[in-house]
DRENMAR-303962 format. One record per residue (C-alpha): x, y, z; residue number from 1; residue in one letter. Coordinates in nm, 2 decimals, decimal comma. Each point is the difference from the previous one (the first is absolute). Layout:
N
+--------+--------+--------+------+-------+
|     xx |     yy |     zz | mise | vovex |
+--------+--------+--------+------+-------+
|      X |      Y |      Z |  NUM |     A |
...
+--------+--------+--------+------+-------+
This chain:
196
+--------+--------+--------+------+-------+
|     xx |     yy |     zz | mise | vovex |
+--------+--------+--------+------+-------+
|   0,00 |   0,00 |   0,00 |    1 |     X |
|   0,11 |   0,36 |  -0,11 |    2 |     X |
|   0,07 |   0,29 |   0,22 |    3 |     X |
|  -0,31 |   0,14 |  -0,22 |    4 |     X |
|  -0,24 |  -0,32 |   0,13 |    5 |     X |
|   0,11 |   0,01 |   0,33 |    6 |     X |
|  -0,12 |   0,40 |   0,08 |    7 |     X |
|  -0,35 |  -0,08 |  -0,21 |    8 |     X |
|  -0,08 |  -0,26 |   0,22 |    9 |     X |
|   0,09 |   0,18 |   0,34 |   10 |     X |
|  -0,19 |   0,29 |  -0,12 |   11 |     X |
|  -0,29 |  -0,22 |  -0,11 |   12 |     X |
|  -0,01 |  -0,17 |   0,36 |   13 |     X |
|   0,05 |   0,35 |   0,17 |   14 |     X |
|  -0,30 |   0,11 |  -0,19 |   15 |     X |
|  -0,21 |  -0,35 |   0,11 |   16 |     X |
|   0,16 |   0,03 |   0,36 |   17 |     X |
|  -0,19 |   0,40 |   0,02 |   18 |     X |
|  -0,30 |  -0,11 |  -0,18 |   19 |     X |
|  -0,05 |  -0,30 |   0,22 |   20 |     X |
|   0,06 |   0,25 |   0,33 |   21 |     X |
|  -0,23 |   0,28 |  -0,19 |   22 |     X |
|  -0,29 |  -0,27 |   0,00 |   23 |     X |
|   0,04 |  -0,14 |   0,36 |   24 |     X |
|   0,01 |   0,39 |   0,16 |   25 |     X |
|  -0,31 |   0,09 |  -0,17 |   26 |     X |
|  -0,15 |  -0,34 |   0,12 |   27 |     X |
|   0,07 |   0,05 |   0,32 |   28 |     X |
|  -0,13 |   0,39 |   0,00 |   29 |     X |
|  -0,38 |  -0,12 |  -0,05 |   30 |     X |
|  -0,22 |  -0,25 |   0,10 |   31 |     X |
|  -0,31 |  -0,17 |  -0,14 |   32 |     X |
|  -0,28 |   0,15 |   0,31 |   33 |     X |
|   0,17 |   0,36 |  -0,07 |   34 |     X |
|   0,00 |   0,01 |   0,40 |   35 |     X |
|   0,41 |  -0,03 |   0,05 |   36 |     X |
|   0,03 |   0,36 |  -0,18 |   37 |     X |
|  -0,03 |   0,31 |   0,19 |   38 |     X |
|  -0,06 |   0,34 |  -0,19 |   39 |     X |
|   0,26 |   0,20 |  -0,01 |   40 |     X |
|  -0,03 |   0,32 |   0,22 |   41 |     X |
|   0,05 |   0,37 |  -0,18 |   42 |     X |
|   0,30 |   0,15 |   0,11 |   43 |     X |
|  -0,12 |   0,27 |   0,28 |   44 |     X |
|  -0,19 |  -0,31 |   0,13 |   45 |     X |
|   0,31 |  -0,18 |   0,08 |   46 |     X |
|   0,18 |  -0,02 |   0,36 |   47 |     X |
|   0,30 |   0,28 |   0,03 |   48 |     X |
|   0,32 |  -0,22 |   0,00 |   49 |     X |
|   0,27 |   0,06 |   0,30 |   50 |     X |
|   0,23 |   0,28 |  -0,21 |   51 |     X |
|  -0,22 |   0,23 |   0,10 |   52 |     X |
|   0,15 |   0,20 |   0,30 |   53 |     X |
|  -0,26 |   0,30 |   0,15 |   54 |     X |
|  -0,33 |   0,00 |  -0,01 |   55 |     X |
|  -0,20 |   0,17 |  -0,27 |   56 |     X |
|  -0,19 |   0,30 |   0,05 |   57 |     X |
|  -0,40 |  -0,08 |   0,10 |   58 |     X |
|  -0,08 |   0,14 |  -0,34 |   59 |     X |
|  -0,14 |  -0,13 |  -0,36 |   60 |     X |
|   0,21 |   0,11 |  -0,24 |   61 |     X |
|  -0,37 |   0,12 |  -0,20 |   62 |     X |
|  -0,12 |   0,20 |   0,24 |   63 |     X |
|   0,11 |   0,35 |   0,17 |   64 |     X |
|   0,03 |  -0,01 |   0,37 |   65 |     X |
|  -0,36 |   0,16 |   0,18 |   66 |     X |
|   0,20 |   0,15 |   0,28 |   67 |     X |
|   0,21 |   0,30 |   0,00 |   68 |     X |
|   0,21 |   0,08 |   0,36 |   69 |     X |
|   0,27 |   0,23 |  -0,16 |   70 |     X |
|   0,10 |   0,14 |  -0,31 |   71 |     X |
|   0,32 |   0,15 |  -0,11 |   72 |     X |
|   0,16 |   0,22 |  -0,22 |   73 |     X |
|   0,33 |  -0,11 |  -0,19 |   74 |     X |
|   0,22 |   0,14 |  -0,31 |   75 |     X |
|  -0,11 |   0,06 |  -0,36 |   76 |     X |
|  -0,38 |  -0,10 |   0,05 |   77 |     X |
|   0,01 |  -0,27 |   0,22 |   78 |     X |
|  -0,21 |  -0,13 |   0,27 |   79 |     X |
|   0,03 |  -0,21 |   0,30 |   80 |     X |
|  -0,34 |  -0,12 |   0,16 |   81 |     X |
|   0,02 |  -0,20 |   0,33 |   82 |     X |
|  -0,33 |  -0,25 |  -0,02 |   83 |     X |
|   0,09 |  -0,16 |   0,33 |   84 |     X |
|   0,25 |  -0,05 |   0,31 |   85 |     X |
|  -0,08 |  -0,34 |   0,17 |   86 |     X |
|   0,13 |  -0,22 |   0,27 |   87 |     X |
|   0,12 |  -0,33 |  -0,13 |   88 |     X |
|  -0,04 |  -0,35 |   0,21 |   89 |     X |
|   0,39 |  -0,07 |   0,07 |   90 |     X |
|   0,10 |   0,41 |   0,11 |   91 |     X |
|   0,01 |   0,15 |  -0,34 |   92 |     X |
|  -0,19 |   0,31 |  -0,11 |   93 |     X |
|  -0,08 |   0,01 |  -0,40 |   94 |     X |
|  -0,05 |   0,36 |  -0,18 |   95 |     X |
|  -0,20 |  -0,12 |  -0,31 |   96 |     X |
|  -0,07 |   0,32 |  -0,27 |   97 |     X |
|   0,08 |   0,11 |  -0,33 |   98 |     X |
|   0,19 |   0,23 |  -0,22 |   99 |     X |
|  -0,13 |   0,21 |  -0,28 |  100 |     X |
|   0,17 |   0,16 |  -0,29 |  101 |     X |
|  -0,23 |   0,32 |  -0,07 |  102 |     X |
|   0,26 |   0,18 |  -0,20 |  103 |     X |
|  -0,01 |  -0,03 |  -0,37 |  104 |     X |
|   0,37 |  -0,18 |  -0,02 |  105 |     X |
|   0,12 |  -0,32 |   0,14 |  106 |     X |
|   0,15 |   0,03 |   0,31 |  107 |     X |
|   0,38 |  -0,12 |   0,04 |  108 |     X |
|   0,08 |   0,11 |   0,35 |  109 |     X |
|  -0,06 |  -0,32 |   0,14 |  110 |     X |
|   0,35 |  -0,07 |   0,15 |  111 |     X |
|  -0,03 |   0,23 |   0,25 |  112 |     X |
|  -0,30 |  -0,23 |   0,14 |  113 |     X |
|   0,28 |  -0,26 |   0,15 |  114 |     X |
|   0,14 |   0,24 |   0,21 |  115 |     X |
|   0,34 |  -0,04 |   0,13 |  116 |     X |
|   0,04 |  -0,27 |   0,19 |  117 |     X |
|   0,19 |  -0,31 |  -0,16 |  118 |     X |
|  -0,26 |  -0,24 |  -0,13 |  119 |     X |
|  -0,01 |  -0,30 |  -0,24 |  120 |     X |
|  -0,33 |   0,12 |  -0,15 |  121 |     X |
|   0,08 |   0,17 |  -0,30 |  122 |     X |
|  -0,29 |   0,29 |  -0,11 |  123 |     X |
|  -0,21 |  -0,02 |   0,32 |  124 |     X |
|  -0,20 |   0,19 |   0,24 |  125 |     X |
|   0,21 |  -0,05 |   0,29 |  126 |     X |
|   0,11 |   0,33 |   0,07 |  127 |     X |
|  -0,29 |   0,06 |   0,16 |  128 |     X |
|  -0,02 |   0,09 |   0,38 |  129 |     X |
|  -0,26 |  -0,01 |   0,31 |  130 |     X |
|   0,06 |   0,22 |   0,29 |  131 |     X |
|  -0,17 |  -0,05 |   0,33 |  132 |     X |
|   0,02 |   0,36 |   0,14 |  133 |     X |
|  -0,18 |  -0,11 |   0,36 |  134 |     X |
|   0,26 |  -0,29 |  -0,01 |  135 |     X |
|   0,27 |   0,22 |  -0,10 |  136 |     X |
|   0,10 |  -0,28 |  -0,28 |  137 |     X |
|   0,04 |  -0,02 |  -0,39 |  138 |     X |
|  -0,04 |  -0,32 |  -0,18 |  139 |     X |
|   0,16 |  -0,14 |  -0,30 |  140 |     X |
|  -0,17 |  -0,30 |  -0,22 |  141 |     X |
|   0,05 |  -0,28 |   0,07 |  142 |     X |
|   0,26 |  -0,23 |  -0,18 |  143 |     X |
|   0,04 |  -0,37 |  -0,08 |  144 |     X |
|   0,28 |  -0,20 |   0,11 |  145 |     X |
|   0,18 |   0,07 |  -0,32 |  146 |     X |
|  -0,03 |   0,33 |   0,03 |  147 |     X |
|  -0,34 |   0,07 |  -0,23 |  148 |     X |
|  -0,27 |   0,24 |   0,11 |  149 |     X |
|  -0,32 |  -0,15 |   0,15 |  150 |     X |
|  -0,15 |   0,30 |  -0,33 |  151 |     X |
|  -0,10 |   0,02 |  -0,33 |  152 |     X |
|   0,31 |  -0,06 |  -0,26 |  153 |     X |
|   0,04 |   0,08 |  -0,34 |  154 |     X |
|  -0,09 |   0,37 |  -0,02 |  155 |     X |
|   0,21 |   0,14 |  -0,24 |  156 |     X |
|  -0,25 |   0,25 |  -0,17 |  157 |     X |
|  -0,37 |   0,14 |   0,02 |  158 |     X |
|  -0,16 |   0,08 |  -0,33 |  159 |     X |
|  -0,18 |   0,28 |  -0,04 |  160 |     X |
|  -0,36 |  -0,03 |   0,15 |  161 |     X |
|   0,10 |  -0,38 |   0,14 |  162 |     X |
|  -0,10 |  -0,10 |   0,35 |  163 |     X |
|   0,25 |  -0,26 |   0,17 |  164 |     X |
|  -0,14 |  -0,19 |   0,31 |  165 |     X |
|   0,27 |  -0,03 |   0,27 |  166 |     X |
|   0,04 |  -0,14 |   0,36 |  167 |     X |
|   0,31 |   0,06 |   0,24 |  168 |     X |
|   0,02 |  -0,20 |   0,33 |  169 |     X |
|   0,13 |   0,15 |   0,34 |  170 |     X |
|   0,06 |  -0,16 |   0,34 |  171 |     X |
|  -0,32 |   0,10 |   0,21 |  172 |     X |
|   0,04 |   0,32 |   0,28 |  173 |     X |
|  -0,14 |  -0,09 |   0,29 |  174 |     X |
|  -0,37 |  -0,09 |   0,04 |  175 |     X |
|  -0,07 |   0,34 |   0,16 |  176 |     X |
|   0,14 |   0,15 |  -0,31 |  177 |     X |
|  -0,33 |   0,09 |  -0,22 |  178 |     X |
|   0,19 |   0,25 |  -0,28 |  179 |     X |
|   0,33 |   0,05 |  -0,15 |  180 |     X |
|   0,16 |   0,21 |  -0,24 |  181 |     X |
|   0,07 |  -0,17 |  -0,36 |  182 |     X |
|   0,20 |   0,13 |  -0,20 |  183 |     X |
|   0,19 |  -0,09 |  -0,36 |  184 |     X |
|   0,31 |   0,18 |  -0,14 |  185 |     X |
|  -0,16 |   0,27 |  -0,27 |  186 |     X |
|  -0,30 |   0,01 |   0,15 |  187 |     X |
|  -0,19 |   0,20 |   0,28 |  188 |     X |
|  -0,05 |  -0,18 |   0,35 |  189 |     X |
|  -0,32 |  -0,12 |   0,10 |  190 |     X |
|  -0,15 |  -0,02 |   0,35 |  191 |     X |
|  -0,20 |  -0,39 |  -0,03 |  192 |     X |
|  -0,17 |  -0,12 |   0,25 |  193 |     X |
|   0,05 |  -0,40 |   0,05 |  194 |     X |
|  -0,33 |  -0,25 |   0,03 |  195 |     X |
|   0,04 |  -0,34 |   0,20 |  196 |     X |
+--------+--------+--------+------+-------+
C-alpha cells in the first residue's frame, strides 16, 4: 500500500469515527416521551454565575428610578441624582442613582470619577466619598480583596443626552447615623439621607 492509500483510508475512518460520534450525541440528546428535555431558559432568566463580585443596583435596567433624595450638579451638562442610601444586611451602606449627560456633547471627563486612591478598577466611580459630619468620619468605597471597587466599572464616557445607572458601596456609619454627605469628584456634594 502507497503513502497515497494509507492517508485515504485514515481520513475515510476519521470521517466514520466523527459521523458514528455525531449520531450517538444526538441520540443521546432526545428521548422518545419528550420528558428528559428541559426548555432552555432565556438569558436574563438564567442564575448569575459566581464572577460576579457586588451586588447590583435594585434597579431594571428599563425603568427610571421613582425616588429622587438628591440631585447634583457636575461639569459640562452633567447630572448626578441619588435615588437611594440604604443599609445592607452584612454592614454595608449602597448609594444607588444615576448620571445624566444634558449637555449637547459627550462627556470625556470620566477619569476624574476614580479619584486618587490606588485601585485595580480601571474607569470607575470609586472616587466617591461619604462623610458622617455627627460621627466626624469620611468613608471611601469599599474594595475587593484584589483591590476592585465594590462600584460601577467601565465608565469611560457619557454621550450626550445618555443616562448611566450607577451604585457605589460604603461601610455603614453607625446606626444612629440617619444622613451623610455624598459626594463625587466634578460634582456638587449632596446631603442624603440613609433608609434602613
Amino acid at each position: 500500500m502507497s503513502i497515497r492509500h494509507t492517508v485515504k483510508v485514515r481520513g475515510g475512518a476519521a470521517v466514520a469515527v466523527a459521523a458514528a460520534l455525531a449520531l450517538t450525541l444526538a441520540g443521546c440528546g432526545a428521548s422518545d416521551d419528550g420528558k428528559g428535555k428541559q426548555p432552555q431558559q432565556p438569558a436574563s432568566q438564567q442564575p448569575q454565575g459566581a464572577a460576579s463580585r457586588a451586588p447590583v443596583p435594585n434597579q431594571s435596567q428599563g425603568s427610571a428610578p421613582t425616588q429622587v433624595i438628591a440631585t447634583m450638579d457636575g461639569a459640562n451638562g452633567m447630572v448626578l441624582t441619588v435615588n437611594s442610601a440604604a443599609r445592607d444586611a452584612g454592614g454595608f451602606l449602597t448609594v444607588n442613582g444615576q448620571l445624566k449627560n444634558n449637555g449637547k456633547e459627550a462627556f470625556v471627563g470620566t477619569a476624574a470619577w476614580r479619584g486618587n486612591e490606588l485601585t485595580q478598577s480601571g474607569e470607575s466611580v470609586a472616587g466617591a466619598t461619604l462623610v458622617d459630619k455627627a460621627g466626624k468620619k469620611r468613608y471611601y468605597v469599599l474594595r475587593d480583596t484584589d483591590g476592585r471597587c465594590l462600584c460601577t466599572t467601565g465608565i469611560s464616557s457619557v454621550a450626550a443626552g445618555q443616562t448611566v445607572p450607577i451604585f457605589v458601596q460604603f461601610p455603614a456609619p453607625p446606626a444612629n447615623t440617619t444622613e451623610v454627605e455624598f459626594s463625587l469628584p466634578t460634582f456638587a456634594t449632596a446631603v442624603v439621607k440613609i433608609s434602613g
